[in-house]
C-alpha positions as CSV (number, residue, x, y, z in Angstrom):
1,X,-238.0,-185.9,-13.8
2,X,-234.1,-185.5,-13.1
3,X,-234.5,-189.4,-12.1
4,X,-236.0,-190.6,-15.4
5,X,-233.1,-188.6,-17.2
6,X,-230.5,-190.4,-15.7
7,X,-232.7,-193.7,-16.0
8,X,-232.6,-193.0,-20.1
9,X,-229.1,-191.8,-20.0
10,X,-227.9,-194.9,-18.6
11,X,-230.1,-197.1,-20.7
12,X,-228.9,-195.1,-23.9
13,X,-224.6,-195.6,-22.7
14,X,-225.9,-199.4,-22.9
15,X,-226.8,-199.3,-26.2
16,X,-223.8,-197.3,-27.3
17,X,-221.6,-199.8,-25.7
18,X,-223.4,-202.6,-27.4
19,X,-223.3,-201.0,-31.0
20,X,-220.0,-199.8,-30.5
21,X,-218.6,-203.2,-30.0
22,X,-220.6,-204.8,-32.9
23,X,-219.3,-202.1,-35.2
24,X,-215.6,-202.5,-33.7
25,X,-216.2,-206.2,-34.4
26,X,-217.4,-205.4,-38.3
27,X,-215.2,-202.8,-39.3
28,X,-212.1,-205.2,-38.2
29,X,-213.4,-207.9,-40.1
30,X,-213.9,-205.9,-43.0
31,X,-210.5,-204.4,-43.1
32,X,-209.0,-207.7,-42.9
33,X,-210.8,-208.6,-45.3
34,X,-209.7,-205.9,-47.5
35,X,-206.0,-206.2,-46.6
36,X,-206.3,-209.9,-47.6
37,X,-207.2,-209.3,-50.6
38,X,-204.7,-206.6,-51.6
39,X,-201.7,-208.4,-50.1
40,X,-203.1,-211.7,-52.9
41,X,-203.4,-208.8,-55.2
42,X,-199.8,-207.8,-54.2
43,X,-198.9,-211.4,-54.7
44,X,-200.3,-212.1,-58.1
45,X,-198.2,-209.4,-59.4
46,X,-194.9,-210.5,-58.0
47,X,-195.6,-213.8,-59.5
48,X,-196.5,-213.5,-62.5
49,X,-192.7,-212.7,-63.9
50,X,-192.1,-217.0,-62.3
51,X,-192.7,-219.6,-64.9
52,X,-192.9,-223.2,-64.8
53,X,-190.0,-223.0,-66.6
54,X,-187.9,-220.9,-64.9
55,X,-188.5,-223.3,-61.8
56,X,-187.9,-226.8,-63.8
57,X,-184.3,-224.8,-64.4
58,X,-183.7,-224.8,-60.8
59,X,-182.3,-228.3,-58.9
60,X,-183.3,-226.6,-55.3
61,X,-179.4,-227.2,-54.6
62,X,-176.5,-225.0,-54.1
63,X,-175.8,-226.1,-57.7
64,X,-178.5,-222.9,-58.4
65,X,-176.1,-220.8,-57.0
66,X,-174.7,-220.0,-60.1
67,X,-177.2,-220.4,-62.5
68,X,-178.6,-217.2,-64.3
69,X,-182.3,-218.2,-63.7
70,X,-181.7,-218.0,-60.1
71,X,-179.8,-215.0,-60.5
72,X,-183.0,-213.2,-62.2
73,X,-185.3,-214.7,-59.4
74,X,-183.4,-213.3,-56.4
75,X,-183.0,-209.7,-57.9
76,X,-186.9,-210.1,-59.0
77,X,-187.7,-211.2,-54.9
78,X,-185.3,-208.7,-53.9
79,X,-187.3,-205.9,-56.1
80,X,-190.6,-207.0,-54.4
81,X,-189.7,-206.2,-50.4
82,X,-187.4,-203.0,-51.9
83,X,-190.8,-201.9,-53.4
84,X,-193.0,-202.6,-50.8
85,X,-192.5,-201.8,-46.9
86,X,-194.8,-203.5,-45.4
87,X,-194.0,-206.9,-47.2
88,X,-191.0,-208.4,-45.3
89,X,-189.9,-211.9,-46.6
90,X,-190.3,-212.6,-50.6
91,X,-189.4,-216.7,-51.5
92,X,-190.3,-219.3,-53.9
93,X,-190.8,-222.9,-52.2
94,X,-190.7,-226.6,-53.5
95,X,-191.7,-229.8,-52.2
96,X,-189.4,-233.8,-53.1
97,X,-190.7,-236.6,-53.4
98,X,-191.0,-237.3,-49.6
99,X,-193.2,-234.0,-48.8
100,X,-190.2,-232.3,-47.4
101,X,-191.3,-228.7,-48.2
102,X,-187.9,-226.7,-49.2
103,X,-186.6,-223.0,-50.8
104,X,-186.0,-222.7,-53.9
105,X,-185.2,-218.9,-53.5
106,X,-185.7,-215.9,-50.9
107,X,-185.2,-212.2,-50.8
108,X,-182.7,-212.4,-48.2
109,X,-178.6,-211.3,-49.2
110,X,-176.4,-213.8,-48.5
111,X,-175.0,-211.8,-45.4
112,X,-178.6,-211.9,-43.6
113,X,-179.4,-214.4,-40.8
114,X,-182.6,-214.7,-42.0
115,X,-181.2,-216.0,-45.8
116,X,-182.4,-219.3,-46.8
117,X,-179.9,-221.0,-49.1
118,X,-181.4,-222.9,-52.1
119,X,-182.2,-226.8,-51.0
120,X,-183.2,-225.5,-46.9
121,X,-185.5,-227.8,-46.2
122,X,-188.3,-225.9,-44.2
123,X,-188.5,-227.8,-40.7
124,X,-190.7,-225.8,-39.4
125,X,-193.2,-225.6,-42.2
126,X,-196.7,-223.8,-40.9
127,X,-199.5,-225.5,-41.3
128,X,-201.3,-222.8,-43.7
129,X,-197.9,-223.4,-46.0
130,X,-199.3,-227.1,-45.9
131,X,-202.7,-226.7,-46.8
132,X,-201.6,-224.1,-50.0
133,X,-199.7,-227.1,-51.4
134,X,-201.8,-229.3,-50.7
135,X,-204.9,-227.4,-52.3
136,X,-203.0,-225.6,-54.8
137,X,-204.8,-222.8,-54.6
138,X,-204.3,-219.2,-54.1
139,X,-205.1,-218.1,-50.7
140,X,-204.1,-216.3,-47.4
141,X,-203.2,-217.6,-44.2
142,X,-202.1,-216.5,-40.9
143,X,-201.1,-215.6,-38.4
144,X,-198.8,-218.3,-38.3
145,X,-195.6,-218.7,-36.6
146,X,-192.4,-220.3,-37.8
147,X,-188.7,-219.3,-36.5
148,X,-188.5,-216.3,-38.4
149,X,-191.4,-214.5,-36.2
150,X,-195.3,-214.3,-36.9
151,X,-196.7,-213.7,-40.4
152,X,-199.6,-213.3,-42.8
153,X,-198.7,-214.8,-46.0
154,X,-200.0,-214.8,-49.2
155,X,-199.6,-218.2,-51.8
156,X,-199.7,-218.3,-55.0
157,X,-199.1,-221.5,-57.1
158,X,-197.1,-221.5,-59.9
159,X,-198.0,-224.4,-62.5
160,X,-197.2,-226.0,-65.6
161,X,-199.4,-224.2,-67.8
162,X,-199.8,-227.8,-70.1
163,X,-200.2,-230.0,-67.7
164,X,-201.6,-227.9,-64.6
165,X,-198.9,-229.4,-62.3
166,X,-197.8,-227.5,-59.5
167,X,-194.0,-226.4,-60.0
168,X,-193.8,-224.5,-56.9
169,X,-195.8,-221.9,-54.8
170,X,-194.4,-218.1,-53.7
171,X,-195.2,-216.7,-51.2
172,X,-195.3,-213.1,-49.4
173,X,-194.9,-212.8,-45.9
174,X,-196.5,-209.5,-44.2
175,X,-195.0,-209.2,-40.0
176,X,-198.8,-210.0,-38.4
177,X,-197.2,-207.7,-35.9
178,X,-197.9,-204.4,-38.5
179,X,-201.3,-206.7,-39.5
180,X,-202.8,-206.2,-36.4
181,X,-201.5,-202.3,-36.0
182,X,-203.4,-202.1,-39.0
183,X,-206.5,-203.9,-37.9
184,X,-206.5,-201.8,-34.5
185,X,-206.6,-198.9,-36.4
186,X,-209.4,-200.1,-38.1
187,X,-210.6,-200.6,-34.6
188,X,-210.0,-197.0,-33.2
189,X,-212.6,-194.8,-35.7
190,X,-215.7,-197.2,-33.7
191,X,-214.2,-197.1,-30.5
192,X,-213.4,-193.4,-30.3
193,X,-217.0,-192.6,-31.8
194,X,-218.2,-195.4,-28.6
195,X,-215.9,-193.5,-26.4
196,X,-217.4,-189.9,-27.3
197,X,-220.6,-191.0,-27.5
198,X,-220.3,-192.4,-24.0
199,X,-218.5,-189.4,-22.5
200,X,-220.9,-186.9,-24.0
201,X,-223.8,-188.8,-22.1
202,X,-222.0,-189.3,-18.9
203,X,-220.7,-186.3,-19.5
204,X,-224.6,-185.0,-19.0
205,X,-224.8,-186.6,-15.7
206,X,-221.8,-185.8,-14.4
207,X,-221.3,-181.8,-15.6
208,X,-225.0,-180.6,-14.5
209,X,-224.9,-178.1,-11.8
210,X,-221.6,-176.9,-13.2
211,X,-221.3,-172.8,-13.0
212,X,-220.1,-170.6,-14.8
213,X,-216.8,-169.6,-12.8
214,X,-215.7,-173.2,-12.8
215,X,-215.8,-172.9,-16.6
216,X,-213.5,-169.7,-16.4
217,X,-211.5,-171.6,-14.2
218,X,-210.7,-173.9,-16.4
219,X,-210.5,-171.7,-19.4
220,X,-208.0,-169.5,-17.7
221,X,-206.1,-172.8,-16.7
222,X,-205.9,-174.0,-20.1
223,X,-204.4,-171.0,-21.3
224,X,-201.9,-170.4,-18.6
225,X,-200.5,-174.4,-19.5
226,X,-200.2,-173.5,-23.2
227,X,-198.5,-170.1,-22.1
228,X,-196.3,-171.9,-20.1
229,X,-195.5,-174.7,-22.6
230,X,-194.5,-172.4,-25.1
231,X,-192.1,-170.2,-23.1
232,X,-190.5,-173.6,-22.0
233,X,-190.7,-174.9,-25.6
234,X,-188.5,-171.9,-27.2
235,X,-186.7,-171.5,-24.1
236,X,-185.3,-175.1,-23.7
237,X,-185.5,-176.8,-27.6
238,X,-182.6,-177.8,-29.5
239,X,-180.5,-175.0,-27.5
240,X,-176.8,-175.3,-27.5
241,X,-176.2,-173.6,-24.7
242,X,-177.3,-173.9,-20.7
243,X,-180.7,-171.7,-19.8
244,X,-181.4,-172.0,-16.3
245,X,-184.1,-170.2,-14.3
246,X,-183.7,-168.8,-10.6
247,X,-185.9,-167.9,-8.1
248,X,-186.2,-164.8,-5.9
249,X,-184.3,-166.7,-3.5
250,X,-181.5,-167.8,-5.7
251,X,-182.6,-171.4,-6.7
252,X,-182.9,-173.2,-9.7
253,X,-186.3,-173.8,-10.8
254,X,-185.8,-175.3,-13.8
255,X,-182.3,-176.2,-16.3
256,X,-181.8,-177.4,-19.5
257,X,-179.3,-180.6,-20.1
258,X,-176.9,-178.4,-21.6
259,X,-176.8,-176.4,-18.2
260,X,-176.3,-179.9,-16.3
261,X,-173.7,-180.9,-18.4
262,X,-171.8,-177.4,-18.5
263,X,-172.1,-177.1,-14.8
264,X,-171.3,-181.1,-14.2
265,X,-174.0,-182.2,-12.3
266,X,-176.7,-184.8,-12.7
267,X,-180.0,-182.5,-14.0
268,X,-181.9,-184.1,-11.1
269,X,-180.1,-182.3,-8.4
270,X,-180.5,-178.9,-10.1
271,X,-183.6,-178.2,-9.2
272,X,-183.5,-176.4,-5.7
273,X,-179.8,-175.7,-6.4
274,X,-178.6,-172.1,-4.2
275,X,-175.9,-170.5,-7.1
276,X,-175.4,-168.0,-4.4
277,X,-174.1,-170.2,-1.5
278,X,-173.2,-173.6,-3.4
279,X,-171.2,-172.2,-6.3
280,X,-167.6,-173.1,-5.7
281,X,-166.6,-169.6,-7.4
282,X,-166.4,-166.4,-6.0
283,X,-166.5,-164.1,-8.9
284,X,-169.3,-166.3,-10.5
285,X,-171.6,-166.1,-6.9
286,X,-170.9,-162.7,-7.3
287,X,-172.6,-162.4,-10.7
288,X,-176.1,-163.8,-9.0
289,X,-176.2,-161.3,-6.1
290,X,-176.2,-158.3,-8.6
291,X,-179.5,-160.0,-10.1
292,X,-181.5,-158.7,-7.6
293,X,-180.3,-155.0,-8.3
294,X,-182.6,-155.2,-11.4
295,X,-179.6,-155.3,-13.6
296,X,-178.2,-157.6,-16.1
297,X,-175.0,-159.9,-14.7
298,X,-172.7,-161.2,-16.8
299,X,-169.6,-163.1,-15.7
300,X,-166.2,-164.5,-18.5
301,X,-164.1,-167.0,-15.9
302,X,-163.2,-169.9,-14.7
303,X,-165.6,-172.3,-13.3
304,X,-164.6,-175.5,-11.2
305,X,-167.9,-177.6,-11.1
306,X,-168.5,-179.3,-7.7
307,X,-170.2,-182.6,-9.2
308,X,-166.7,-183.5,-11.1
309,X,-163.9,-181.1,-9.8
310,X,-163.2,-179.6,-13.7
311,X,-162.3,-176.5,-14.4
312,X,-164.2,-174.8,-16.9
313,X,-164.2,-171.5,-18.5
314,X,-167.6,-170.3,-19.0
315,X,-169.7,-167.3,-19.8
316,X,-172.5,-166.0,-18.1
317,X,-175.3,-163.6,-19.0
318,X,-178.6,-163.3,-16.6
319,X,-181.4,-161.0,-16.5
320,X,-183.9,-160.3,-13.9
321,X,-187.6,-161.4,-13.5
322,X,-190.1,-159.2,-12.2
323,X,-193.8,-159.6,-11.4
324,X,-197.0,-158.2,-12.6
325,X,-196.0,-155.9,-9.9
326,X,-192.4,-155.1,-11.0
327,X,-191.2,-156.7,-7.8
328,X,-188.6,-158.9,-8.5
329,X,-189.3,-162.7,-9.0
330,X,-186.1,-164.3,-10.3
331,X,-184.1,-164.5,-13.5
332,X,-182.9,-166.3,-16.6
333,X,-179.3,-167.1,-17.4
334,X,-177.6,-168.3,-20.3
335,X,-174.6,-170.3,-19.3
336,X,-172.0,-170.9,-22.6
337,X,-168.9,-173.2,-22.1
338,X,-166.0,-171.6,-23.5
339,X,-163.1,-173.9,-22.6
340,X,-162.3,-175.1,-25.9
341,X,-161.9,-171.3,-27.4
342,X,-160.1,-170.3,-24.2
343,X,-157.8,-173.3,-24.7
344,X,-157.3,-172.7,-28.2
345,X,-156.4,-168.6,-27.7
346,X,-153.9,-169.8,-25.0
347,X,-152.3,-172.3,-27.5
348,X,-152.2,-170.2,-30.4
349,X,-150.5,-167.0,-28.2
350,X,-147.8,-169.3,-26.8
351,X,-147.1,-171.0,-30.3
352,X,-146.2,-167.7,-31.9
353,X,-144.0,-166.1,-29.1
354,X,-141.9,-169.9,-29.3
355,X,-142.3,-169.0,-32.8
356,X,-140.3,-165.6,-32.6
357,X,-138.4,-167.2,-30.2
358,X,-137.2,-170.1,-32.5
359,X,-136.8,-167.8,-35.5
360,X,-134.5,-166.0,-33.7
361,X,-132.6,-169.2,-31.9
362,X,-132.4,-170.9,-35.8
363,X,-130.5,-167.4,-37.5
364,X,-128.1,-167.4,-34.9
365,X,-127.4,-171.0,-35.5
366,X,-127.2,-170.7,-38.8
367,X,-125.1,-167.7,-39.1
368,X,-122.7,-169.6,-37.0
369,X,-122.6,-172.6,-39.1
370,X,-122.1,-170.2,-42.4
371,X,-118.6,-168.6,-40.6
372,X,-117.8,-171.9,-40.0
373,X,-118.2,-173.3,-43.5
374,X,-116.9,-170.1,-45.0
375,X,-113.9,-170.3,-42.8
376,X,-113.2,-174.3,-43.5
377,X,-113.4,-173.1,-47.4
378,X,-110.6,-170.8,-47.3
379,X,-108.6,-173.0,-44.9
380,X,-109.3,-175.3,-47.5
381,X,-108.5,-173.2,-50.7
382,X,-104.8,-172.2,-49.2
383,X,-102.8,-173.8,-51.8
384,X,-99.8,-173.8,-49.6
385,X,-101.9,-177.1,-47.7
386,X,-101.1,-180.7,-48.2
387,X,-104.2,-182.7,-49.8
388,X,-104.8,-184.5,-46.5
389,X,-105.4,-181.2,-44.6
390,X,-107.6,-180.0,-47.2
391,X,-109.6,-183.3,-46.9
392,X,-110.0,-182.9,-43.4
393,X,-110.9,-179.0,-43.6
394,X,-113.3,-180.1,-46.6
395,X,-115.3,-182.4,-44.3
396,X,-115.4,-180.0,-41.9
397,X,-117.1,-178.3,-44.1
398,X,-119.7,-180.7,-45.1
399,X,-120.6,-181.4,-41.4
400,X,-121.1,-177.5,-41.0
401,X,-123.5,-177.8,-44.4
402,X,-125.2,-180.7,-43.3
403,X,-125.8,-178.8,-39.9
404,X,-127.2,-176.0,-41.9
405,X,-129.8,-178.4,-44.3
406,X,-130.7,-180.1,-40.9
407,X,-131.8,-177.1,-39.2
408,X,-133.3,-175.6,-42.3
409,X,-135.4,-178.6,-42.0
410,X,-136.7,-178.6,-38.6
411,X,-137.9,-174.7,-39.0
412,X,-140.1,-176.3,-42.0
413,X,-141.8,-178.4,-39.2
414,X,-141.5,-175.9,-36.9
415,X,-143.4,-172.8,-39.0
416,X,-146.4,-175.2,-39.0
417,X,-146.2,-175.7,-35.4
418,X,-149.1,-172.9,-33.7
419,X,-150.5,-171.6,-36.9
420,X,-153.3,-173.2,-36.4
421,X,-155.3,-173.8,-33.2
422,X,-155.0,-176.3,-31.0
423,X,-157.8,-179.4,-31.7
424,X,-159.2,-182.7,-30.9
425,X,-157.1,-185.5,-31.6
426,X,-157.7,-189.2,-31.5
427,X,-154.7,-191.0,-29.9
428,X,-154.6,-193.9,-32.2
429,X,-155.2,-192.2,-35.6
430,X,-152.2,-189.9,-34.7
431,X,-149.8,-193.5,-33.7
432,X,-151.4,-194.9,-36.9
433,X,-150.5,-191.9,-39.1
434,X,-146.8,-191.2,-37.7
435,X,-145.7,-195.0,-38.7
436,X,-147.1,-194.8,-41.7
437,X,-143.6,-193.6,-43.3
438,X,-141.3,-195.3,-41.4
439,X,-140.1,-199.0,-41.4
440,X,-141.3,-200.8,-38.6
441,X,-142.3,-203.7,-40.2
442,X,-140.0,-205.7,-38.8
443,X,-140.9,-204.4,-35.0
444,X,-143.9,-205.5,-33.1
445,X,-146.0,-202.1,-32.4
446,X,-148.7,-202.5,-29.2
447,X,-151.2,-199.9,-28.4
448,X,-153.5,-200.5,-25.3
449,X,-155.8,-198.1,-24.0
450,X,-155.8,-195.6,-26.6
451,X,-159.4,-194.8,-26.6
452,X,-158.7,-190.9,-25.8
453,X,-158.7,-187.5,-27.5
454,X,-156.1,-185.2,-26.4
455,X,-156.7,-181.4,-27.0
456,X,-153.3,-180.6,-29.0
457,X,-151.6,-178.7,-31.9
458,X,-152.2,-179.9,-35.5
459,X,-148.5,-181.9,-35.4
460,X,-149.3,-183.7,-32.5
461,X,-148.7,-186.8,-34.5
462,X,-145.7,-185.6,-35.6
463,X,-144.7,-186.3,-31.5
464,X,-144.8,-190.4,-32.1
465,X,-142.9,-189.7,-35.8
466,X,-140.2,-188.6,-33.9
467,X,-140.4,-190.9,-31.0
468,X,-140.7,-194.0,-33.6
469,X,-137.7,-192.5,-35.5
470,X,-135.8,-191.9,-32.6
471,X,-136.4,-195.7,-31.6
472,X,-135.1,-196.8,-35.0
473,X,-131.8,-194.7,-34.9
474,X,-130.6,-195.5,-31.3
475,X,-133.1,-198.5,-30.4
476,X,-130.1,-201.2,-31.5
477,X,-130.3,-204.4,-33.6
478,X,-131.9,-206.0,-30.7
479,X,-134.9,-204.1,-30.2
480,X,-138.1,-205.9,-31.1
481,X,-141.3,-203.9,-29.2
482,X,-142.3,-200.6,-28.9
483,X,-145.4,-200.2,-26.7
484,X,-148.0,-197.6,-26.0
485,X,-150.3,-197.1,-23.3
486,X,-152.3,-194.5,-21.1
487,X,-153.1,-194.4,-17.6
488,X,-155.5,-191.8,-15.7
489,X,-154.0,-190.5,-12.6
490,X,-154.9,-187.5,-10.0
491,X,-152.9,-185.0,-12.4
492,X,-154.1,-186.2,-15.9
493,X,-153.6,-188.8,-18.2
494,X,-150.2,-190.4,-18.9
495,X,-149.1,-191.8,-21.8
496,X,-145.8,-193.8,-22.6
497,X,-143.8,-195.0,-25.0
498,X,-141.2,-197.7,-24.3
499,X,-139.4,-199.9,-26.6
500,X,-136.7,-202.8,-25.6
501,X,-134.1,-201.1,-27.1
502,X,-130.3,-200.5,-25.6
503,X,-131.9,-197.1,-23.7
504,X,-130.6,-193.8,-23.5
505,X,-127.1,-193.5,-21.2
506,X,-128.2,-190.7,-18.3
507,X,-125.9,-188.4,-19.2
508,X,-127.3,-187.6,-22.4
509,X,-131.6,-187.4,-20.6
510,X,-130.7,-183.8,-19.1
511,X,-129.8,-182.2,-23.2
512,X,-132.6,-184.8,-25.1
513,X,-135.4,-182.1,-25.4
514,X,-133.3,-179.2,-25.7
515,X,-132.3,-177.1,-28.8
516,X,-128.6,-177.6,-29.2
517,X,-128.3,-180.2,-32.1
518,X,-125.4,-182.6,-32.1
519,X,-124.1,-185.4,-34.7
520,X,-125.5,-188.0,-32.5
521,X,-129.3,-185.8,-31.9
522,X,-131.1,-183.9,-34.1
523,X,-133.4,-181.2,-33.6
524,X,-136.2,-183.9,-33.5
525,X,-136.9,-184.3,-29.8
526,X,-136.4,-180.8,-29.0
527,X,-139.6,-180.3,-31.9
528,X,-141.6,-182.8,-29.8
529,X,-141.3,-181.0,-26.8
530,X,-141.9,-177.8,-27.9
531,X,-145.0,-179.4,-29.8
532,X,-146.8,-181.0,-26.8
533,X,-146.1,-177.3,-24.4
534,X,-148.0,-175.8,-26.3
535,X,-151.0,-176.9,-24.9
536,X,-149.5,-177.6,-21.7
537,X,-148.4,-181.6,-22.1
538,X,-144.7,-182.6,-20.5
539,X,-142.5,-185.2,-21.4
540,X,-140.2,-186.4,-19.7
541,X,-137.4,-190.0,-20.5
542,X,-137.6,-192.6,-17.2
543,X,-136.2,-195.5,-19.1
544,X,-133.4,-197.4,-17.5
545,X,-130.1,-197.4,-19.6
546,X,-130.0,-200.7,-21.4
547,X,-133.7,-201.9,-21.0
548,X,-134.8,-199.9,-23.3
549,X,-136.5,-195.8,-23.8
550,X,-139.5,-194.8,-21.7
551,X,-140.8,-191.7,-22.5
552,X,-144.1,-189.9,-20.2
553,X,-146.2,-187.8,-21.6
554,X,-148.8,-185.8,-18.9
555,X,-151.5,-184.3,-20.6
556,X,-153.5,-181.9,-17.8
557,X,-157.1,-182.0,-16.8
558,X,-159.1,-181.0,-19.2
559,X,-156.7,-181.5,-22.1
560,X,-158.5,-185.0,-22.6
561,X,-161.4,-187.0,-23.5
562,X,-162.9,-190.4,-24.2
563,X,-162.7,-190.7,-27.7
564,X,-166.3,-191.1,-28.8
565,X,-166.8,-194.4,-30.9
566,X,-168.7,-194.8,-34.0
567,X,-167.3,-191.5,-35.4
C-alpha cells in the first residue's frame, strides 16, 4: 500500500512538472502580449501631437537646431520618458534618398552621451527599424540590439494624411532588460504554484514518520531565531554609538561598526577580542573586571586604540548578563566617542583664560600709549616751543594714537577668538577665504595637498590672512610665489607656508609671534599664534634670510582629518 502511494505520488509530481511548464510557457506569452500592446498604445499617444507637417518643417540638419518646430518636438519627446519610467529613449527617424535611415529628433539633452544630433545617420540601424519602414506599419519589435543597449521598440508611422506617404516613423524604446524582469514575473505566479505543488507532494514522501517532538523542535527553533533577530535588530540598527557584547570570559561576541570604528580595528578581528587582557588601557580594563561583580561599569577617559595608535576619549557604560539561572553570562556595553566634545571643552577653557589674559595685557598697553599722547600734547601746547619742536612732539603723538587704533583693532579679532568652540575646518576653503580681500593678483598662489580638515577655532582662516598680509608688507618687489603644502609625519601633519620673498633677518624670528607691537610688526602674527594654541597647533618661521619666509605649522594627532569629498 505504502508502495503504490509513492508510485501515484511520483506519477502525480510528473504531471505537475509538465503543467507547470506549459502554463509558465502561456502566461509569458500572454504577458508579452499584453505589454506589446500597451507600449503601441503608449506609442499612439506620443505620436499623435507629430504631423506630416511638422516633419516636412524639419531639413534632418543641424540647420533644425534652431527652428521652433524642432524646439516643440524635443520638449514633446522629452515629456514622454519624464512621464513614463519604464520608456527610456523617445526619437522621431527619417530615411534620404539612398535608404540611409537618420534622426530627425531624440529625447536626449544635448549634454547626454546618448543624444543624437539632428542629421545622425543611424549606422547601426536594427533590422525591426528596417522592416517598420519598409512596411509602414505600426508594430513592435525586439529585442534588438544597437550601440545604445537592447530594446523593445514600438513604431508608429507618421504620414501625409493627403497622400498617405510616410514622413517619418517614432519610435519608443523600452530597456528589454526591464522587458524580461517583467516577463519573469509573469513567470514566477506558475512556477511557485509548480514549486508548491511539488514540495507538498514530496513533502508527503519525505515528512511521513515525522514525530511529534521533532515538530516542537523546530517550532521552538523558529522562535528562538526570531527572538534572537530582533534583540540584534534593535540592538545594532541605525545606532550611533558602539554596542558590543562580552562573554563570561571577557570576549567579544558580537560588535557593531560603530564599536570597530570607535575602538580602530577591522570588525572582523572583534569577535574573540579579550577587553580584559588586550586593552591598551588600564583604567578602561578595569571597567570590565567589575562586570562580573553584577554591577554596572562605566568608564570617561582616554583610550589609545591598538589597531591605529589614536588617542581617543571615550565613554563607557556596561551592564551584566545573567542566565535563566542568575549566574552570570556576559554583558552589553555601549561605547560613545567623545573626542570631539573633549576637544572642544579644552579649546574653549584655554581661549577664555588667553582671553582674560589679553584683556588685561591690551589696558596696560593702552593706558601707556594714553600718558604718552597726553604727555606729547602738553609738550606740544607749551607756547614757549619753536614750531619745529611742536611738529616733532605732534607726531609723536600721532604714532602713540595710531598705536592705540592698532591695538584697539586686534582686540576686535581677538574677542572673537574662543567664543565659540573649536570645529572642523577644510584647509583649502580657509586659504581660499583669507585671500579673498587681499591683492594677490599679481602673485602666483600654489596649494598642494590640502585635502585635510584641521580641528581649529572659528578664525583659523584668519591664520593665512595674516600670513598673506604679512607676505605683502615685508615680502619685497621681487616676490612672485607663495606656496602651501602639508606633509604627515610621526608627530602630526605639517603645513607650510613659504613665499620667495627677501625673508625675515634672524634677529627679528625670536619677537615675530610675540605681543609687543612695533612700527615695523603689528599685533598680527602674535594673533595667529595665539589662534592656532588654542587647540594645540605651533608655529614656528625656518625660512632663510633672503630666500624668502617659511612658516610650520604642527597640528597634533588627532587634530586632523581627510577632508571628505563630495561635501
Amino acid at each position: 500500500m505504502s508502495h503504490d502511494i509513492r508510485w501515484w505520488l511520483k506519477v502525480a509530481c510528473i504531471l505537475a512538472l509538465i503543467a507547470g511548464a506549459l502554463l509558465t510557457v502561456w502566461n509569458v506569452q500572454n504577458e508579452d502580449h499584453i505589454q506589446r500592446n500597451n507600449l503601441l498604445i503608449k506609442a499612439r499617444i506620443a505620436a499623435n501631437p507629430i504631423t506630416s507637417d511638422q516633419i516636412e518643417a524639419l531639413s534632418g540638419s543641424e540647420a533644425d537646431l534652431g527652428s521652433p518646430v524642432y524646439t516643440h518636438l524635443k520638449q514633446t519627446m522629452e515629456g514622454v520618458v519624464a512621464a513614463d519610467t519604464q520608456v527610456r529613449f523617445a526619437y522621431l527617424m527619417g530615411m534620404n534618398d539612398d535608404g540611409g535611415i537618420f534622426f530627425f529628433v531624440d529625447s536626449e539633452s544635448p549634454d547626454s552621451e546618448d543624444y543624437s544630433p539632428p542629421g545622425q545617420i543611424y549606422w547601426d540601424a536594427t533590422v525591426p527599424t528596417r522592416i517598420a519602414f519598409a512596411s509602414a506599419d505600426e508594430s513592435t519589435a525586439g529585442p534588438a540590439t544597437d550601440r545604445w543597449g537592447t530594446w523593445i521598440t514600438a513604431f508608429i508611422p507618421v504620414k501625409d494624411p493627403d497622400t498617405g506617404e510616410l514622413m517619418g516613423i517614432f519610435g519608443l524604446d523600452v530597456d528589454a532588460h526591464n522587458w524580461v524582469m517583467i516577463l519573469l514575473g509573469a513567470a514566477i505566479p506558475p512556477i511557485l504554484g509548480t514549486g508548491l505543488v511539488l514540495i507538498l507532494l514530496l513533502s508527503f514522501i519525505v515528512v511521513i514518520g515525522r514525530n511529534q517532538k521533532e515538530h516542537e523542535l523546530l517550532t521552538s527553533s523558529q522562535r528562538a531565531i526570531q527572538e534572537s533577530e530582533e534583540r540584534y535588530r534593535l540592538l545594532f540598527t541605525r545606532s550611533p554609538v558602539g554596542i558590543v557584547q562580552i562573554d563570561r570570559n571577557g570576549k567579544i561576541v558580537a560588535a557593531n561598526q560603530k564599536c570597530a570604528e570607535i575602538l580602530g580595528l577591522i570588525p572582523d578581528s572583534l569577535i574573540g577580542f579579550d577587553v580584559r587582557t588586550q586593552l591598551q588601557n588600564p583604567e578602561f580594563r578595569a571597567a570590565f573586571t567589575e562586570i562580573p561583580r553584577r554591577e554596572p561599569a562605566h568608564y570617561e577617559g582616554e583610550y589609545r586604540s591598538p589597531g591605529s595608535g589614536r588617542n581617543l576619549f571615550v565613554r563607557l557604560l556596561a551592564h551584566p548578563l545573567f542566565s535563566e539561572d542568575r549566574g552570570y553570562s556576559g554583558a552589553i556595553a555601549i561605547i560613545e566617542d567623545i573626542t570631539d566634545k573633549k576637544q572642544a571643552e579644552k579649546a574653549l577653557l584655554m581661549a577664555n583664560r588667553k582671553l582674560n589674559l589679553l584683556n588685561s595685557i591690551t589696558r596696560h598697553d593702552i593706558l601707556n600709549q594714553l600718558l604718552a599722547l597726553k604727555g606729547y600734547l602738553e609738550l606740544a601746547g607749551d607756547t614757549e616751543l619753536g614750531s619745529e619742536q611742536q611738529r616733532r612732539f605732534l607726531e609723536s603723538a600721532k604714532k602713540a594714537s595710531d598705536n592705540i587704533e592698532r591695538q584697539i583693532s586686534f582686540t576686535k579679532d581677538y574677542q572673537d577668538m574662543g567664543v565659540k568652540s573649536a570645529t572642523w575646518q577644510e584647509i583649502g576653503l580657509a586659504l581660499t577665504r583669507a585671500r579673498g580681500a587681499l591683492p594677490l593678483e599679481h602673485l602666483l598662489i600654489k596649494a598642494e595637498g590640502t585635502e585635510y580638515e584641521i580641528f581649529a577655532d572659528p578664525l583659523f582662516e584668519k591664520v593665512f590672512y595674516n600670513l598673506y598680509e604679512n607676505s605683502l608688507k615685508h615680502g619685497g618687489e621681487g616676490m612672485t610665489t607663495i606656496r602651501i603644502s602639508t606633509r604627515e609625519t610621526g608627530e602630526g601633519l605639517v603645513i607650510l607656508y613659504e613665499d620667495d620673498g627677501v625673508g625675515i633677518p634672524e634677529n627679528a624670528k625670536k619677537f615675530l609671534f610675540a605681543q609687543e607691537m612695533t612700527p615695523q610688526k603689528g599685533l598680527g602674527m602674535f594673533l595667529t599664534g595665539q589662534i592656532l594654541a588654542i587647540t594645540g597647533i605651533t608655529i614656528v618661521e625656518t625660512g632663510v634670510p633672503g630666500r624668502g619666509a617659511r612658516f610650520e605649522m604642527l597640528v597634533p594627532k588627532g587634530g586632523f582629518r581627510k577632508a571628505k569629498s563630495g561635501d
